[in-house]
C-alpha positions as CSV (number, residue, x, y, z in Angstrom):
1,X,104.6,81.6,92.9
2,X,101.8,83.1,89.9
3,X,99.3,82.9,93.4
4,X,101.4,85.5,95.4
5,X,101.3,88.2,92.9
6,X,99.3,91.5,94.0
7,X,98.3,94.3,92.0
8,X,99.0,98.0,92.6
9,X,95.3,98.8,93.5
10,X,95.5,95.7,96.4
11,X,98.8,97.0,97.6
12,X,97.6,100.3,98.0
13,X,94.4,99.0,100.0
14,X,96.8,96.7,101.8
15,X,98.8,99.8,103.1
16,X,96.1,101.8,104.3
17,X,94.6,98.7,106.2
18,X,97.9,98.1,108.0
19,X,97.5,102.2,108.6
20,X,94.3,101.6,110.3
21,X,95.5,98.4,112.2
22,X,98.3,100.1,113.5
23,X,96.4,103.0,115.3
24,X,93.7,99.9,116.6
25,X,97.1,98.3,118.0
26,X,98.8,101.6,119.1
27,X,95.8,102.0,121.2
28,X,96.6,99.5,123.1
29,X,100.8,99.2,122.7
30,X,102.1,102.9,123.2
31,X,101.0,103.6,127.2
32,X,102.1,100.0,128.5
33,X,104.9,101.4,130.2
34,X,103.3,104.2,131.8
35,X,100.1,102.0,133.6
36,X,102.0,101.9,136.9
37,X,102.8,105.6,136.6
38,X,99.3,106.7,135.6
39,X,98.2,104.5,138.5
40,X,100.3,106.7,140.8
41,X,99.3,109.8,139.3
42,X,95.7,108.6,139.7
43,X,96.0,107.3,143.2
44,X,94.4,104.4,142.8
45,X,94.7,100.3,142.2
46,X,96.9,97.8,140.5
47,X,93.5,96.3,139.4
48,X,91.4,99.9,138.1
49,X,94.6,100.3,136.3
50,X,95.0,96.9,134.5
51,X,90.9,97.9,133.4
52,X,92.5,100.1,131.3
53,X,93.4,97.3,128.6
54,X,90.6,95.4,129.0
55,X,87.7,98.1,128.7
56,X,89.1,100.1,125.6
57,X,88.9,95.9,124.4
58,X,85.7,95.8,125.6
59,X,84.9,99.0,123.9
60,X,86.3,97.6,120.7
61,X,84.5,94.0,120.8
62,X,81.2,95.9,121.2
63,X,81.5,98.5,118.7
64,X,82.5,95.8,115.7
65,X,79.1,94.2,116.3
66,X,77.8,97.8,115.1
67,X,80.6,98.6,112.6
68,X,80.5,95.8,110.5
69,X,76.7,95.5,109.6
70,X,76.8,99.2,109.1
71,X,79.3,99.3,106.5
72,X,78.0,96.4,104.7
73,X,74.9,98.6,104.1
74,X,76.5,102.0,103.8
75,X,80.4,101.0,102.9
76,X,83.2,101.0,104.9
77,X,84.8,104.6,104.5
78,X,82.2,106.5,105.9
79,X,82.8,104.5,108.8
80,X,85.7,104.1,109.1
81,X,85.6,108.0,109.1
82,X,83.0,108.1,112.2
83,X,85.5,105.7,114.2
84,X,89.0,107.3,113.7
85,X,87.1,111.0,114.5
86,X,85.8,109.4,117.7
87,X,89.2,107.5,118.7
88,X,91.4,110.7,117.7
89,X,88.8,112.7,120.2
90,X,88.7,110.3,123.0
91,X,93.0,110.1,122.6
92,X,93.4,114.2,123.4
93,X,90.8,113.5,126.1
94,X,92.4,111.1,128.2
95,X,95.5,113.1,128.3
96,X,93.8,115.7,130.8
97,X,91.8,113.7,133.2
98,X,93.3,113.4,136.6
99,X,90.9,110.8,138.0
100,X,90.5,106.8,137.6
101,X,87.1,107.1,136.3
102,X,86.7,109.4,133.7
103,X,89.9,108.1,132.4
104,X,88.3,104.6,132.0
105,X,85.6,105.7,130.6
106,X,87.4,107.5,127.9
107,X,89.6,104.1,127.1
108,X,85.3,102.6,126.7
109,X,85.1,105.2,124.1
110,X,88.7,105.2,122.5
111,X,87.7,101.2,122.3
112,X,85.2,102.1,120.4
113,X,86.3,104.3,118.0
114,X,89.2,102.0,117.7
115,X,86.9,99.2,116.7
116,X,87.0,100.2,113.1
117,X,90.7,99.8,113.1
118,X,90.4,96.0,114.8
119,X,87.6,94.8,113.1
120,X,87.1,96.8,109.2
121,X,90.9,96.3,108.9
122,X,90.1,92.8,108.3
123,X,87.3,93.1,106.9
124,X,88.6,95.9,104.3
125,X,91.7,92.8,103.7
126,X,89.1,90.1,102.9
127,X,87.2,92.6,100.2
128,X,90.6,92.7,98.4
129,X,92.2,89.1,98.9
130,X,90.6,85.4,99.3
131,X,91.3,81.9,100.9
132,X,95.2,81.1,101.4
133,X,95.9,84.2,99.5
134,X,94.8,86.7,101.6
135,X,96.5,84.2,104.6
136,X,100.0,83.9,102.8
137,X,100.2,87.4,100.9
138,X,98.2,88.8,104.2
139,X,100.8,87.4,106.4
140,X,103.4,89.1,104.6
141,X,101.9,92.8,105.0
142,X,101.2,92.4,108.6
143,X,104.8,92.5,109.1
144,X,104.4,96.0,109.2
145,X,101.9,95.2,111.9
146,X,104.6,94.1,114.2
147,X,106.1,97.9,114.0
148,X,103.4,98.4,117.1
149,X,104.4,95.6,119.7
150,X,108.2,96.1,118.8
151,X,108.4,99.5,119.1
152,X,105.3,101.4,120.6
153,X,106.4,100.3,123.9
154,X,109.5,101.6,124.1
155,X,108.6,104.5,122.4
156,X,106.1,104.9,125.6
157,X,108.9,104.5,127.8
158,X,111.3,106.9,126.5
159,X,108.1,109.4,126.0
160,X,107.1,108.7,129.7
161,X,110.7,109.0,130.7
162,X,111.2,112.3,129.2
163,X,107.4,114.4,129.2
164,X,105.1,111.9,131.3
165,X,102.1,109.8,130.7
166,X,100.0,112.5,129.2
167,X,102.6,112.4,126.4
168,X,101.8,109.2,125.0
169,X,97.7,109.8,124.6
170,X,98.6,112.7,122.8
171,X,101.2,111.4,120.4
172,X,98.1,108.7,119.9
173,X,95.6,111.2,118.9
174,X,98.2,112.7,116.7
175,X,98.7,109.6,114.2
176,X,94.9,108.6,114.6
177,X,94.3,111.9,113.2
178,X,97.1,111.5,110.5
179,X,95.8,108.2,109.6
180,X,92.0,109.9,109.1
181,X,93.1,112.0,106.6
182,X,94.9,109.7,104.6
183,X,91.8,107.8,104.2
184,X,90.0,110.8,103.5
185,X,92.3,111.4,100.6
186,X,93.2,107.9,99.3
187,X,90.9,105.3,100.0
188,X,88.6,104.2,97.9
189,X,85.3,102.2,98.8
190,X,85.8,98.2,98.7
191,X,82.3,96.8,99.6
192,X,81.0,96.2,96.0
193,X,78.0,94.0,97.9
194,X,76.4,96.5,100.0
195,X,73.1,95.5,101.3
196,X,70.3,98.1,102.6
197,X,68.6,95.8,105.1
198,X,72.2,94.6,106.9
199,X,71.7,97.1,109.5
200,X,68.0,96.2,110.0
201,X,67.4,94.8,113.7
202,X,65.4,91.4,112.5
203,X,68.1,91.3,109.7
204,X,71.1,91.5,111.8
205,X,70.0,89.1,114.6
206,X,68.9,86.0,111.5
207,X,72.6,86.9,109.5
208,X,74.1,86.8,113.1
209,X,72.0,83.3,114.1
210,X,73.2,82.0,110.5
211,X,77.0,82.3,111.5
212,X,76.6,80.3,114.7
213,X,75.4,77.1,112.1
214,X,78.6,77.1,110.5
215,X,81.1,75.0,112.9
216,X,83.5,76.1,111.2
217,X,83.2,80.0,111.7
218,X,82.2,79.0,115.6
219,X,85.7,77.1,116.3
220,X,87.6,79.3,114.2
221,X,86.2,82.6,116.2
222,X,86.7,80.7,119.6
223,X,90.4,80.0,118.3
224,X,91.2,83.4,118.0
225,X,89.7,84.4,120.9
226,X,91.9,82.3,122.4
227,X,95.1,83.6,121.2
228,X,93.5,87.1,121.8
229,X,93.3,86.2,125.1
230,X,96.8,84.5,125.5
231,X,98.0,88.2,124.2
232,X,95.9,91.0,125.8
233,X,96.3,88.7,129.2
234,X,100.3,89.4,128.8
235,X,100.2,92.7,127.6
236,X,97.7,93.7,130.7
237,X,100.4,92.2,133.4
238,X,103.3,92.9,131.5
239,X,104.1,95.9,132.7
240,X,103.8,95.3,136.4
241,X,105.8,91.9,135.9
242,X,108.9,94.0,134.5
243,X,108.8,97.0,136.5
244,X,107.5,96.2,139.6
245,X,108.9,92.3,140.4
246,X,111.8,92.5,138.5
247,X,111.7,96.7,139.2
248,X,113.2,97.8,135.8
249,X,112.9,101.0,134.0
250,X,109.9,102.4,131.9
251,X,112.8,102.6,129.1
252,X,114.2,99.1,129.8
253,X,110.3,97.4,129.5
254,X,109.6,98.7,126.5
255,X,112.6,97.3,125.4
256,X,112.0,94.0,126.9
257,X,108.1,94.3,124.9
258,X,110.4,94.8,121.6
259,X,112.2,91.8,122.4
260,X,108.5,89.7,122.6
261,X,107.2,92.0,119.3
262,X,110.5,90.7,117.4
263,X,109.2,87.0,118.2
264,X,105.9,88.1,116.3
265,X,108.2,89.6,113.5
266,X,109.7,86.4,113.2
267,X,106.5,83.9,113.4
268,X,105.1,86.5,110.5
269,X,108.1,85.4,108.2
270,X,107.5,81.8,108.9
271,X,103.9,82.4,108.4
272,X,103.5,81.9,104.9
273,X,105.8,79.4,104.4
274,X,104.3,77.1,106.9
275,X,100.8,77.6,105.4
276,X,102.0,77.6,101.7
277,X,103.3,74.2,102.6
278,X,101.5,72.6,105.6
279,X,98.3,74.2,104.6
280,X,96.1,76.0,106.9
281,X,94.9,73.0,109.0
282,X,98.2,71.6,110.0
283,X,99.8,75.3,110.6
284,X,97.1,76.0,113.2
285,X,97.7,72.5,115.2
286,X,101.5,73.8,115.6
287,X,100.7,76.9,116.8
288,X,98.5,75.8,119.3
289,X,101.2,72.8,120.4
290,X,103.4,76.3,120.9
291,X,101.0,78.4,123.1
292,X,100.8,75.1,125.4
293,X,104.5,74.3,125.0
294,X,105.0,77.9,126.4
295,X,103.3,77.5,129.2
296,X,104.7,74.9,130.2
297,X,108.2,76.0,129.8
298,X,106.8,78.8,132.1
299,X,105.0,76.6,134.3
300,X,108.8,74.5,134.9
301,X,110.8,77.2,135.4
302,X,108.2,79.2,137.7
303,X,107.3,76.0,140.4
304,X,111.1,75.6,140.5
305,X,112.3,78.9,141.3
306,X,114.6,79.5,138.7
307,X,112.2,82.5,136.9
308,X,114.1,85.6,135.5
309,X,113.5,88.3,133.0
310,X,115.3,85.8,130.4
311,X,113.1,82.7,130.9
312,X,109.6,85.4,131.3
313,X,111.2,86.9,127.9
314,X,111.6,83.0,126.2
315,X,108.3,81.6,127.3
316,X,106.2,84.6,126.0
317,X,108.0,84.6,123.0
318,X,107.7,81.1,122.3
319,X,103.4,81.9,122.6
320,X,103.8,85.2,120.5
321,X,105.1,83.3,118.2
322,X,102.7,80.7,118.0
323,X,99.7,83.7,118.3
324,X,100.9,84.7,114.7
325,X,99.9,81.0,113.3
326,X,96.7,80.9,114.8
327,X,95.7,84.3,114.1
328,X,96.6,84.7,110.5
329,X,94.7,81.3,109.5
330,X,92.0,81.4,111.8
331,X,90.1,84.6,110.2
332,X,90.8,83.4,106.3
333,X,89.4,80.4,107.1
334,X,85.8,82.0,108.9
335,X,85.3,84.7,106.3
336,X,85.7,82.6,103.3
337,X,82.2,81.2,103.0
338,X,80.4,84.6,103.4
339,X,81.2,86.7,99.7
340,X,78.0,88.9,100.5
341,X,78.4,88.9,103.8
342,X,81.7,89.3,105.1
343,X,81.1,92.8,107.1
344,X,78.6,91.6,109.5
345,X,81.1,87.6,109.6
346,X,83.8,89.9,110.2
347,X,82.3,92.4,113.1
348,X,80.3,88.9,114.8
349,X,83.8,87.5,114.4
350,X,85.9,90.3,116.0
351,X,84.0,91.1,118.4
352,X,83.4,87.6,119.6
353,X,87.3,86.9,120.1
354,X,87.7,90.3,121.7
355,X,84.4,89.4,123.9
356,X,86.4,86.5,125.0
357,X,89.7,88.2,125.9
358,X,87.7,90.9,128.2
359,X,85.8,87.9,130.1
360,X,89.0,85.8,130.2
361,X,91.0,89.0,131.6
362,X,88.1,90.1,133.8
363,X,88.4,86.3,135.3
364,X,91.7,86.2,135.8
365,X,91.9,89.9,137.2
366,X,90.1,88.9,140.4
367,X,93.0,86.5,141.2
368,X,94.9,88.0,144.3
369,X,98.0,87.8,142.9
370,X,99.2,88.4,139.3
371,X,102.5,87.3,138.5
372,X,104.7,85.0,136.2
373,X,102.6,81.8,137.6
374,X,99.3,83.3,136.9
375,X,100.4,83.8,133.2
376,X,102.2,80.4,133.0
377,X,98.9,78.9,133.9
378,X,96.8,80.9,131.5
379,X,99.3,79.6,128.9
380,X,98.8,76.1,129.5
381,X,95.0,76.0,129.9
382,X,94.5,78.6,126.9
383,X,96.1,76.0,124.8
384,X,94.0,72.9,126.1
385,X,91.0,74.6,124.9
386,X,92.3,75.7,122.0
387,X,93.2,71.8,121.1
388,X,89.6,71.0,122.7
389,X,88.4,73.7,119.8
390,X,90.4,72.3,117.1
391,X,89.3,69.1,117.6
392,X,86.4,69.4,118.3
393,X,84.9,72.1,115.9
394,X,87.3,72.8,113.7
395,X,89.0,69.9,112.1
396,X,87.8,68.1,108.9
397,X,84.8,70.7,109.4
398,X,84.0,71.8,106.1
C-alpha cells in the first residue's frame, strides 16, 4: 500500500490536470445531443454534422505534435496558457455562426486549442508520477474524468431543451475560461528537463524517428488509438442512433450517454485493482477480449433482430468498460522510457492515437448507412487488431 501514497504537491497537480482534461473532454461531450438540432438549424447533412467530432479531433491530434515539443523547451504553463485562450475563443465563436462551414472550421480550431488539454494533461501526469504508479494512483483520479461522459451529455440535452444549441458552446467557453485562470493562479511549472533545441525542426523529426524504434511505444500508441477509435466512433453516431432510430428525446440521450459514462466510472474502480494484481500486461489482454466480446454481443443481437436501446446500452458498455483498461496502461507503459523526453513521447503519442480515430471515423463515415451494425462491426474488427497489436508488438517487448 506504502506505493499508493501521494503527496500534497502531486495531488494538487493531479487536480488541475483532471481540470484541463475535463474541458479537452467537454469539448467533445457537452453538444452530443444537439448534433441533429444544429444540423437542422444549419440545413445541411447527417454526414457535415458527424465532421463536427472528428475535425475538432483532428484539430487536437495535430496540435499535440506542436504542443508537446514546445513545452519541453519552454515548459508547459505557458502553453497550456496559449491553448485554453485559443479553445475559450474558438467556444464563444461557434455559438454565433449560422452556417456548416465556418462552424467546422471553428471545431478545427477549438481542436486545437483543446489539444493541450488531451495531450499536456498526460503529459503534466507523467512529470509528477511513474510506471504502475502513475497507472494505479492515475486511474484513481481519472474518476473525476468520468464527470464528462456521465454528465456533459445530459447537461447538453437539458441545456438544448431549455435555451438551444448555442447554449452549450457558451457554457463551454465559460469553464474553459474558468479553468485558464486557475492555472494562471495555481499551477506551478513541472518540466524540470526542458531542452532548448526540442522545438528545433532537424531535432524534432530525429526525437520523433527515435520513438518509432521502440516497439514498445509503436504498439502501445496503435493500442490506444484503437480504443480512441472504438470511443470517438460511438460518441460520433451516438446521437443519431438514440434520437433518430430509436427517436428519443435530447433529455432522454444524454441520459442514455450517462448510463455508458457510468460503465467507464466503474472500469476506473476496477482499474487499479486489476493492474495492482494482474500487472499491466495481463490487464490490457482483458480489455481487449472485452472490446471484441462487445462487439460481438452487438453483432448477435443486431443480425437477429432483437436490437433495442437496452442491448445498444449493454454492448457499448461492456467496450467502455474495457476502453478504461486499455487506455490507462497503454500510456504508462509508452512514456516510461523517455525521463528527458516525455513532452515530445507524449504529443507523437497523442496525436498518433487521435490521428487514428479521425482516419478510422473518416473511413467509416463514407459508409451509406450508420447504425447499430456499422458500430457492432467496428467493435469486432477494432478488437482483432488490437490482439494483432498486442501480440505482435507489444507483448514480452521490453
Amino acid at each position: 500500500m506504502r506505493q499508493q501514497l501521494i503527496t500534497f504537491r502531486e495531488f494538487k497537480l493531479m487536480s488541475l490536470t483532471i481540470l484541463l482534461a475535463i474541458c479537452g473532454s467537454l469539448g467533445v461531450d457537452i453538444h452530443l445531443a444537439s448534433l441533429p438540432h444544429i444540423m437542422t438549424y444549419m440545413h445541411t447533412t447527417r454526414p457535415h454534422m458527424q465532421q463536427s467530432v472528428t475535425f475538432f479531433i483532428l484539430g487536437v491530434g495535430l496540435s499535440m505534435l506542436v504542443y508537446g515539443p514546445l513545452s519541453d523547451k519552454v515548459g508547459r504553463k505557458p502553453v497550456v496558457i496559449f491553448g485554453l485562450c485559443l479553445a475559450c475563443i474558438a467556444s464563444y465563436s461557434a455559438a454565433f455562426v449560422q452556417s456548416i462551414m465556418p462552424f467546422l472550421i471553428l471545431r478545427i480550431l477549438q481542436g486545437v486549442g483543446s489539444g493541450v488539454c488531451w495531450g499536456l494533461g498526460r503529459i503534466i501526469a507523467a512529470d509528477v508520477m511513474h510506471g504502475e504508479r502513475l497507472a494505479a494512483i492515475g486511474s484513481y483520479f481519472t474518476l473525476f474524468l468520468s464527470l464528462s461522459p456521465l454528465l456533459a451529455p445530459a447537461l447538453g440535452g437539458y441545456i438544448q431543451h431549455w435555451f438551444g444549441w448555442q447554449a452549450n458552446f457558451i457554457l463551454l467557453g465559460s469553464i474553459i475560461l474558468f479553468a485558464l485562470i486557475f492555472f494562471i493562479l495555481f499551477f506551478e511549472e513541472t518540466n524540470k528537463h526542458r531542452r532548448p533545441e526540442a522545438f528545433a525542426l532537424f531535432s524534432l523529426v530525429k526525437t520523433y524517428a527515435s520513438f518509432f524504434q521502440n516497439r514498445l511505444f509503436i504498439g502501445c500508441a496503435l493500442l490506444t488509438g484503437i480504443a480512441m477509435s472504438a470511443n470517438i466512433f460511438y460518441t460520433t453516431i451516438s446521437s443519431f442512433i438514440f434520437q433518430n432510430q430509436f427517436h428519443t428525446t435530447p433529455i432522454v440521450f444524454g441520459w442514455l450517454t450517462a448510463v455508458v459514462g457510468a460503465a467507464g466510472v466503474i472500469g476506473k474502480l476496477f482499474s487499479p485493482f486489476f493492474i495492482l494484481r494482474l500487472k499491466n500486461q495481463k490487464t490490457l489482454f482483458l480489455g481487449i477480449a472485452l472490446l471484441l466480446s462487445s462487439g460481438i454481443f452487438l453483432s448477435i443481437f443486431t443480425f437477429s433482430g432483437y436490437i433495442s436501446i437496452a442491448t445498444v446500452l449493454a454492448g457499448v458498455s461492456i467496450a467502455i468498460f474495457a476502453l478504461v483498461f486499455i487506455g490507462s496502461i497503454t500510456m504508462a507503459m509508452a512514456l516510461s522510457p523517455f525521463h528527458d523526453k516525455r513532452g515530445s513521447a507524449g504529443a507523437l503519442f497523442g496525436s498518433f492515437q487521435l490521428l487514428i480515430s479521425f482516419a478510422f471515423s473518416a473511413i467509416v463515415a463514407t459508409f451509406p448507412h450508420l447504425g447499430t451494425n456499422t458500430l457492432a462491426g467496428a467493435y469486432v474488427v477494432l478488437g482483432l487488431l488490437g490482439f494483432v497489436c498486442y501480440f505482435g508488438l507489444v507483448r514480452n517487448a521490453r
